[in-house]
C-alpha positions as CSV (number, residue, x, y, z in Angstrom):
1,X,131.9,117.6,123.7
2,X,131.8,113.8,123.4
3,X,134.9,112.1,122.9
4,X,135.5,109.9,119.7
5,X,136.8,106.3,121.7
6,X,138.7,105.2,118.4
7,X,141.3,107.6,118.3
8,X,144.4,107.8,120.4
9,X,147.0,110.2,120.4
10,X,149.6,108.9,123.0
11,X,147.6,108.4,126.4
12,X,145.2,111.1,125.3
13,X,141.4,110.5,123.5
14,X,141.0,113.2,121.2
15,X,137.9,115.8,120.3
16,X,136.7,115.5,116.6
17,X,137.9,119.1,116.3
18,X,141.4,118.6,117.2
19,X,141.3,115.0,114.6
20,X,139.9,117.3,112.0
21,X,142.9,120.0,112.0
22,X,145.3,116.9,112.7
23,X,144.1,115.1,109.3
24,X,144.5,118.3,107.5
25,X,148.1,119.4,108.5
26,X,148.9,115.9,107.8
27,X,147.7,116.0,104.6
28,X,149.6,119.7,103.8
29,X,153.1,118.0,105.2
30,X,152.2,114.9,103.1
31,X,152.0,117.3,99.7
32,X,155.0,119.2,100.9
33,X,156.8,116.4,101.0
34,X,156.1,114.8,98.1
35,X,154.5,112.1,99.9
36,X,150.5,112.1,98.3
37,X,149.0,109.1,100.3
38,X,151.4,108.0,103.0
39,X,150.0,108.0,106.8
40,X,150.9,108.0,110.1
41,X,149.5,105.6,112.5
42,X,147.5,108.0,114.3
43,X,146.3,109.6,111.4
44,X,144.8,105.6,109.8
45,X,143.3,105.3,113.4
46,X,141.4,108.6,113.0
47,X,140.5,107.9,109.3
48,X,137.1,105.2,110.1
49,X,136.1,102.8,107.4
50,X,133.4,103.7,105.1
51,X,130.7,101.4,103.8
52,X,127.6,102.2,101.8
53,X,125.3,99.0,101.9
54,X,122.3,100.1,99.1
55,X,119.7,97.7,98.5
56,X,117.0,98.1,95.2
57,X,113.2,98.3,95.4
58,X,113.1,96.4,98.8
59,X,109.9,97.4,100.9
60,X,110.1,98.9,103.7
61,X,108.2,96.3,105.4
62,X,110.4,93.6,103.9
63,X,112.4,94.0,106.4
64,X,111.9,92.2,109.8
65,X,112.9,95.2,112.1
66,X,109.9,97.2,111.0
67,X,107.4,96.0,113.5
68,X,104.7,96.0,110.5
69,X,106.2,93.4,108.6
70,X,104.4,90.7,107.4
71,X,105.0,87.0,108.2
72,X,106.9,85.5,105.7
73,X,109.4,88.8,106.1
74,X,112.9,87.4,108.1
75,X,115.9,89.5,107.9
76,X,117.9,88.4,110.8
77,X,121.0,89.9,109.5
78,X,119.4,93.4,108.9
79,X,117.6,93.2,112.0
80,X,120.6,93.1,113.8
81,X,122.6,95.7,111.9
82,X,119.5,97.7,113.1
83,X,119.5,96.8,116.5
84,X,123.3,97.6,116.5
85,X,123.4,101.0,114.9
86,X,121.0,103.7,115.1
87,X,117.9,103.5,113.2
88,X,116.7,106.4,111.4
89,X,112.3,106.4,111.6
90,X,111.9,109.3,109.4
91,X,114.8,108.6,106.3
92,X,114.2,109.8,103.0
93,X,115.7,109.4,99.8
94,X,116.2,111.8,97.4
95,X,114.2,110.3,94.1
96,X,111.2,108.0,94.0
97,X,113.0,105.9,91.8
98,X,116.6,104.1,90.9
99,X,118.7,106.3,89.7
100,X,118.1,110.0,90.9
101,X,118.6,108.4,94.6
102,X,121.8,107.3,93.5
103,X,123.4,110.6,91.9
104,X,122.1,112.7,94.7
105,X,124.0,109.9,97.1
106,X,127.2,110.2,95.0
107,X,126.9,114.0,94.8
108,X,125.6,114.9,98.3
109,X,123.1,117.4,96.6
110,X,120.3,117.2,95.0
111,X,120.4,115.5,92.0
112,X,118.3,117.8,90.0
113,X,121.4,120.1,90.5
114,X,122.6,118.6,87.6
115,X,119.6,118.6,86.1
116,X,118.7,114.7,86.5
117,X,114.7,114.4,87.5
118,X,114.0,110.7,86.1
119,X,115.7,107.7,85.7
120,X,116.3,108.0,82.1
121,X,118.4,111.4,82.8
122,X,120.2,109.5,85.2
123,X,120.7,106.0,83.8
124,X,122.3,107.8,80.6
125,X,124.7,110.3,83.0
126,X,125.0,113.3,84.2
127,X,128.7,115.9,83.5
128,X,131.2,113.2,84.0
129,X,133.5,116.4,85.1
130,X,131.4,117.2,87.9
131,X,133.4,115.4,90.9
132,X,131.4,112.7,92.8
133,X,131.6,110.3,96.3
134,X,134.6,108.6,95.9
135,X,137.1,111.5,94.4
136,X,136.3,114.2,96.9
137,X,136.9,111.1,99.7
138,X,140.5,111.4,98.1
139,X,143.2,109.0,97.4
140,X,143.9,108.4,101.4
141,X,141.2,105.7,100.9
142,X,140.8,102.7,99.1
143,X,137.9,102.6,96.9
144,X,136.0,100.0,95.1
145,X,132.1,100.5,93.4
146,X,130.5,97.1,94.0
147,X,127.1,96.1,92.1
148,X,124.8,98.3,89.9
149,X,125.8,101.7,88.7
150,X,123.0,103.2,86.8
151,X,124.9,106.6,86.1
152,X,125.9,106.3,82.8
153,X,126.0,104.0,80.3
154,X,128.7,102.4,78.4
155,X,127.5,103.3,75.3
156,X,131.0,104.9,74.5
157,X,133.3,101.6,75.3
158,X,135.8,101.8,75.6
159,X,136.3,105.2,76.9
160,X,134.0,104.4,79.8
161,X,133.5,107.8,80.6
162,X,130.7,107.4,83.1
163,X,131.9,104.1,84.3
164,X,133.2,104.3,88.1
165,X,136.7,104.3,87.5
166,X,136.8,107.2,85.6
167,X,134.6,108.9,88.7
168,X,137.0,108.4,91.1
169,X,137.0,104.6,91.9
170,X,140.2,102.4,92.1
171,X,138.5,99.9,91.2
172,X,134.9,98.1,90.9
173,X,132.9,95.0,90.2
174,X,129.6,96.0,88.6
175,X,127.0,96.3,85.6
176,X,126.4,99.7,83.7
177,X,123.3,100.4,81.7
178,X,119.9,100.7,83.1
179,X,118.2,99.4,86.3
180,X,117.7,95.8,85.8
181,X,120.0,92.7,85.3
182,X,119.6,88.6,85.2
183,X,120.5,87.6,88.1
184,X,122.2,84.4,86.6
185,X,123.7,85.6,83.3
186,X,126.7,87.4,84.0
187,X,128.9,87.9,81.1
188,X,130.4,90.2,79.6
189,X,133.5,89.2,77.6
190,X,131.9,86.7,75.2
191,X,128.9,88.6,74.7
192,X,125.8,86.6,73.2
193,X,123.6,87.2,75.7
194,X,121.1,89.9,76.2
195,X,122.4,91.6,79.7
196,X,124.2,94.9,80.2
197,X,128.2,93.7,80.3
198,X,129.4,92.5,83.9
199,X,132.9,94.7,84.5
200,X,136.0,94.5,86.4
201,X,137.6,97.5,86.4
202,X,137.2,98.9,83.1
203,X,137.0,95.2,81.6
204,X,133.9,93.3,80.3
205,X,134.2,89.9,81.7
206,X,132.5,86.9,82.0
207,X,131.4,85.3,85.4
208,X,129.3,82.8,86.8
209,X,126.7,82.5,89.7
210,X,123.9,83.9,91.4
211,X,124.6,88.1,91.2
212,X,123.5,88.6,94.8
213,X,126.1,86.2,95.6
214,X,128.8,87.0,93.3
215,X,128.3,90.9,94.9
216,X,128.7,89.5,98.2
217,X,131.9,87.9,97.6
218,X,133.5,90.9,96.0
219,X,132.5,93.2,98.8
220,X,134.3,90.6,101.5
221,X,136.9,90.3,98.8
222,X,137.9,94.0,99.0
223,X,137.7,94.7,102.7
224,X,140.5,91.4,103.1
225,X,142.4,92.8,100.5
226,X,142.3,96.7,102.3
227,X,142.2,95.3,105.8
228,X,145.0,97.1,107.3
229,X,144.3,100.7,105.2
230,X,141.1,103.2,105.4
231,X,138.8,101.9,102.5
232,X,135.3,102.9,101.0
233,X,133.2,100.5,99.5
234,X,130.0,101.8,97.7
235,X,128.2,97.9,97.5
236,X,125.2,98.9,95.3
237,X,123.1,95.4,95.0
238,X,120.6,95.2,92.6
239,X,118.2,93.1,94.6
240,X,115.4,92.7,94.9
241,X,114.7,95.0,91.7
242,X,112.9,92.7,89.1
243,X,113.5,90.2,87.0
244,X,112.4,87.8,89.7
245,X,114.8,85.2,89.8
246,X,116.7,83.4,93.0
247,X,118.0,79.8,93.1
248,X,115.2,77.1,92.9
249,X,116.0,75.6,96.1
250,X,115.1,79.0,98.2
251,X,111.9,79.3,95.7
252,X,110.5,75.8,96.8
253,X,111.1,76.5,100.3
254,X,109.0,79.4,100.4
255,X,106.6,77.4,98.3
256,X,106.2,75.2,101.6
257,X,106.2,77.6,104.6
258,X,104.3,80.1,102.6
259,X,101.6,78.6,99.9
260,X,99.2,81.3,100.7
261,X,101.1,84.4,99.9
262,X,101.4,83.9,95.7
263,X,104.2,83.0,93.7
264,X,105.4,86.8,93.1
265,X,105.9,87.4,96.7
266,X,107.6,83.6,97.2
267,X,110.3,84.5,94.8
268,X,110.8,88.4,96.5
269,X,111.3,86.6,99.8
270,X,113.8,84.1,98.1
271,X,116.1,87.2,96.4
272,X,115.3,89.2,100.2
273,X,116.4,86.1,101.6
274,X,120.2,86.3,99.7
275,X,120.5,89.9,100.2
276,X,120.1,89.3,104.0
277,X,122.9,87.2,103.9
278,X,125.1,89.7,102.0
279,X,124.4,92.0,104.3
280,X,125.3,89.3,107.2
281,X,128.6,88.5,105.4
282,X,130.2,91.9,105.5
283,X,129.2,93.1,108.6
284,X,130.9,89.4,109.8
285,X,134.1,90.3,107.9
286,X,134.5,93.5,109.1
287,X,134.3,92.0,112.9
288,X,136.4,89.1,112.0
289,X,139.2,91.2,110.9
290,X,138.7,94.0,113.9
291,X,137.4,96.6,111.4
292,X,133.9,97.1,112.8
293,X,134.0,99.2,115.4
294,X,135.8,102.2,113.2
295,X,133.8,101.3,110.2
296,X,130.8,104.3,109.8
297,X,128.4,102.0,108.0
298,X,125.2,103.4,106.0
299,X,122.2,101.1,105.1
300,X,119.5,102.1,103.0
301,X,117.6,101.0,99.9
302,X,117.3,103.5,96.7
303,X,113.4,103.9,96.6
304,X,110.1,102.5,98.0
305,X,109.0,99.5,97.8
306,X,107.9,98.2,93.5
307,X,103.9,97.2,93.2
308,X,105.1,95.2,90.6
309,X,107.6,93.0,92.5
310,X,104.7,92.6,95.2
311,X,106.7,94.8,97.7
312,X,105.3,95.5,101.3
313,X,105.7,99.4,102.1
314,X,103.2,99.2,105.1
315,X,102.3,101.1,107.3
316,X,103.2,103.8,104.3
317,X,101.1,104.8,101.5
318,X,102.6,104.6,97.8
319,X,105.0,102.6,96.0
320,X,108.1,102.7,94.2
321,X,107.4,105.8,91.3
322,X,105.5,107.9,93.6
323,X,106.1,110.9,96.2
324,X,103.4,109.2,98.7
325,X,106.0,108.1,101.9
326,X,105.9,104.2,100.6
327,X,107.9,105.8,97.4
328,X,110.4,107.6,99.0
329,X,110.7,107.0,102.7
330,X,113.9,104.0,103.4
331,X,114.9,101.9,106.0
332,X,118.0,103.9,106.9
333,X,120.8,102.7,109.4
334,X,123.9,104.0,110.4
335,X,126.3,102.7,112.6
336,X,130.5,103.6,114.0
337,X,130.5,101.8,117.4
338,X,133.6,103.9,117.9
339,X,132.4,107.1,117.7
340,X,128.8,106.4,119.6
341,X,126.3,104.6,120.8
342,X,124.0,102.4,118.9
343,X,120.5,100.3,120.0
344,X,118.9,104.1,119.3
345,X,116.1,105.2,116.9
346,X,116.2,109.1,115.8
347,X,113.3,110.7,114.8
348,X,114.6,113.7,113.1
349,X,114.4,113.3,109.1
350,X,117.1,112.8,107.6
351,X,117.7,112.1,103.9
352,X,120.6,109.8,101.5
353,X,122.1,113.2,100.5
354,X,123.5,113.4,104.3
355,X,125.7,110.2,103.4
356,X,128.8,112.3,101.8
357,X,128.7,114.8,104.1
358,X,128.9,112.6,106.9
359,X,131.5,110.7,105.7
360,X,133.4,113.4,105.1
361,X,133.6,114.8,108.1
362,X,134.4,111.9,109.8
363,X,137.2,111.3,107.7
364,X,138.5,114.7,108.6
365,X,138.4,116.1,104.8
366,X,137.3,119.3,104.2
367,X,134.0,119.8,101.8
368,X,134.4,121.0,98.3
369,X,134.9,125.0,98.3
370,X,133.6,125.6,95.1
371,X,130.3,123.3,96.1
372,X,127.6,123.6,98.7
373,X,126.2,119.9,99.9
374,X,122.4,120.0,100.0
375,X,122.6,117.3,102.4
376,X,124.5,117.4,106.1
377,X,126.2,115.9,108.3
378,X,124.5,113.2,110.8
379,X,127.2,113.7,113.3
380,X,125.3,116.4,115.3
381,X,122.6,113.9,115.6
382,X,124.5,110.8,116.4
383,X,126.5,112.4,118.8
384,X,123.4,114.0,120.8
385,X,124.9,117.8,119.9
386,X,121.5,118.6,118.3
387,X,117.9,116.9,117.9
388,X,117.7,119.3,114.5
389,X,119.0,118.4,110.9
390,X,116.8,119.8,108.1
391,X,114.3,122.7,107.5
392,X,112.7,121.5,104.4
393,X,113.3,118.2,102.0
394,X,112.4,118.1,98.5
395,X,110.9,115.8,96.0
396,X,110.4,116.7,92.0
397,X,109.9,114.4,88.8
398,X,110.1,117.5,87.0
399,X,111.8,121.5,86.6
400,X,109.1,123.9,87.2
401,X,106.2,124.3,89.5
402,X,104.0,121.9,87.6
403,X,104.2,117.7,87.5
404,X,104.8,115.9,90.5
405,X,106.5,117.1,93.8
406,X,106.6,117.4,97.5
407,X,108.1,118.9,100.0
408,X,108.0,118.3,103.8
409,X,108.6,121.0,106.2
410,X,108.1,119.9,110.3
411,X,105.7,117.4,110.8
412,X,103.7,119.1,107.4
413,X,104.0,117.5,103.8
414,X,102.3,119.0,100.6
415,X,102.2,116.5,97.4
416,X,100.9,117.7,94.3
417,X,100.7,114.8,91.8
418,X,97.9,114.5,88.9
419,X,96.0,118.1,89.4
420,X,95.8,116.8,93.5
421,X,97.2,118.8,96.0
422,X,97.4,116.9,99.7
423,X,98.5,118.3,103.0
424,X,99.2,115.6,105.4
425,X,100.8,116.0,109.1
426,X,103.0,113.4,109.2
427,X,103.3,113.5,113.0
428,X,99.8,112.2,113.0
429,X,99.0,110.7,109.8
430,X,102.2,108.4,108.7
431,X,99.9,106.6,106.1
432,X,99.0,109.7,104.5
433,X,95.2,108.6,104.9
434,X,93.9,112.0,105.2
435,X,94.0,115.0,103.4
436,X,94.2,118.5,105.4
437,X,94.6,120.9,102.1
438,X,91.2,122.5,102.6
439,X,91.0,122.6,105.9
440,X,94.5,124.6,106.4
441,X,94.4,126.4,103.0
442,X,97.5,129.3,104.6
443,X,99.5,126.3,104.8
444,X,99.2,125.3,101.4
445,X,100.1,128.8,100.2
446,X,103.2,128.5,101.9
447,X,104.7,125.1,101.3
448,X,103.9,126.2,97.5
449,X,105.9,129.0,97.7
450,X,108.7,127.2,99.8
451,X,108.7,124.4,97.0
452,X,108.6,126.8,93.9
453,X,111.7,129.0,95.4
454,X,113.5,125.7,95.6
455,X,112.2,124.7,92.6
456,X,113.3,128.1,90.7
457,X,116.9,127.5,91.7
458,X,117.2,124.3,90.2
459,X,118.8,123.7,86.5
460,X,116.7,122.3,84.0
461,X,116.6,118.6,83.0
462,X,120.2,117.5,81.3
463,X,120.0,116.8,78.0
464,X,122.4,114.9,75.8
């Protein structure tokens, strides 16, 4: 079994097994002692860093490491986070839009578990009793919600009872409400603007500055401030979901290097352009300060590509909205320099709700007894102990057999969407260009039926 290179007991390097039943008898003489969230040394070194860097709407092309990317597309910062970690070529997320992606990430199941299909169901909230992310992690971690929420909204301040700190969060810097937010109209306190309120904490403040930025700077903020303890920091950023705005001085320079590619796509790059350096900025901290290689670091964006936003999803069919690949296929990285190598690309799909479970175990706490994850662990592939992860993946807008859903099985994907059913083998066919359904008719039959048992397990949409 490989050896994780962070953790030292005395002279000895230690199997994840052994760190696992470590963590947890130090946790039990911890209770027993009246001592909730004091560590030793060795149990901090075995505890990594956890950081979940999610983007909004960015293409999957719009990002320079995706050899398909177009010419005005330069993300030196995510390029080299991908060249770093290990680069996932077949990551899924779990919705097709905002919000479902980012309760299935927070609940490391499928999200229409708790009966949110759409947006709206997410955006308003789903059981606020139901524990997420951050409060099965556990109090031996630091943790702040950076950015856009978009799992509740704070239509019951000040109670806040979807708001992050009453999910499990110490503390956060974010926006509540629906998907979308100026990017330069930050207030809160005051009110008299026409925004969703900025929060710290559990307090509506005012701020100032462009929101990539001020997102940035909170994230780096943190990690200083939790430097010498484990932390988790969920930074959520909202770009490059619309409205298109970015500071005038980026605009203009895209104007001149790139007059030919439209207006729309001039101000994308501009907002891609600040979230690169975000990105940039904490990965800098955390090598400045030591912390990278035990940091486990997740990148990913919520959904496909937006047509509206001029996105580039190539060489994948679809946009944000739809259960083509381009909707819900992500440029996913993960990387814990301690724990193994990077410069790799996996092939095995994988999907966002494997983000919990992951961190979980490497933390060294134990899953939920009362809850089975829908997603799994990406240890086994990281660590080269398997080259298998999931049997099937699922996609659904809505509860029953009808609407629109896929579901990917192998290299073989059924979509049903509009009275269309299409077979694609993904293997052979990433752009979905051709349809197989009447040619391999057995095969239909039985991705149906593997879709409508998942389907028939599923609660119904949540209503409230």
């Amino acid at each position: 079994m490989r050896l994780w290179k962070n953790v030292i007991d005395g002279r000895k390097k230690r199997t994840p097994k052994l760190i696992a039943k470590h963590t947890i008898l130090i946790a039990f003489l911890g209770v027993a002692s009246g001592i909730c969230t004091a560590q030793t040394a060795v149990e901090a070194k075995a505890k990594p860093n956890i950081v979940v860097i999610l983007t909004d709407d960015q293409g999957y092309a719009d990002i320079s490491f995706n050899r398909h990317h177009p010419r005005e597309v330069s993300t030196p910062h995510m390029d080299a986070l991908a060249k770093e970690g290990v680069w996932f070529s077949q990551a899924y997320i779990s919705g097709n839009v905002c919000s479902p992606t980012r309760a299935g990430l927070m609940l490391g199941r499928y999200q229409q578990r708790v009966g949110v299909y759409t947006a709206g169901q997410g955006g308003r909230g789903f059981d606020p009793e139901i524990p997420i992310f951050p409060a099965i992690l556990g109090t031996s971690y630091a943790r702040m919600a950076v950015g856009k929420w978009h799992l509740g909204l704070d239509d019951d301040y000040p109670e806040l009872k979807w708001h992050p700190c009453n999910r499990g969060f110490d503390e956060s810097y974010n926006f509540m409400g629906r998907g979308a937010h100026d990017y330069f109209k930050l207030k809160g306190a005051s009110g008299g603007d026409e925004t969703d309120p900025m929060y710290r904490n559990k307090q509506r403040i005012d701020d100032e500055g462009y929101l990539t930025t001020r997102l940035t700077q909170e994230a780096v903020a943190f990690i200083d401030r939790n430097k010498s303890r484990p932390f988790f920091l969920y930074l959520a950023y909202n770009a490059v979901h619309s409205p298109q705005q970015a500071p005038r001085e980026d605009i203009e320079r895209y104007r001149k290097l790139f007059p030919d590619i439209g207006e729309d796509r001039q101000i994308l790059m501009a907002m891609l352009h600040h979230l690169d350096l975000g990105v940039g900025a904490v990965v800098n901290k955390l090598k400045e300060e030591k912390l990278w290689d035990n940091t486990l670091l997740f990148f990913l964006t919520d959904n496909g590509g937006a047509k509206a936003m001029m996105a580039n999803n190539a060489p994948l069919r679809g946009f944000k909205g739809s259960h083509y690949e381009g909707g819900i296929r992500t440029p996913f990285v993960v990387s814990w320099p301690a724990a193994f190598k990077g410069g790799r690309t996996i092939a095995a799909p994988v999907i966002s709700l494997d983000i919990l479970p992951t961190a979980l175990e490497a933390a060294g706490v134990p899953p939920p007894k009362d809850t089975a994850f829908d997603g799994k662990s990406l240890l086994p592939l990281l660590t080269d102990r398997t080259t298998r992860h999931h049997d099937a993946l699922f996609w659904s807008n809505e509860h029953g057999p009808g609407g629109d859903w896929a579901v990917r099985q192998g290299d073989w994907k059924l979509h049903r969407a509009g009275g269309r059913t299409e077979l694609t083998n993904l293997t052979a066919d990433p752009a979905e260009a051709h349809n197989l359904a009447a040619e391999q008719p057995d095969r239909v039959t039985t991705l149906t039926a593997l879709f409508d048992r998942w389907i028939s397990a599923i609660a119904p949409p949540a209503r409230r």
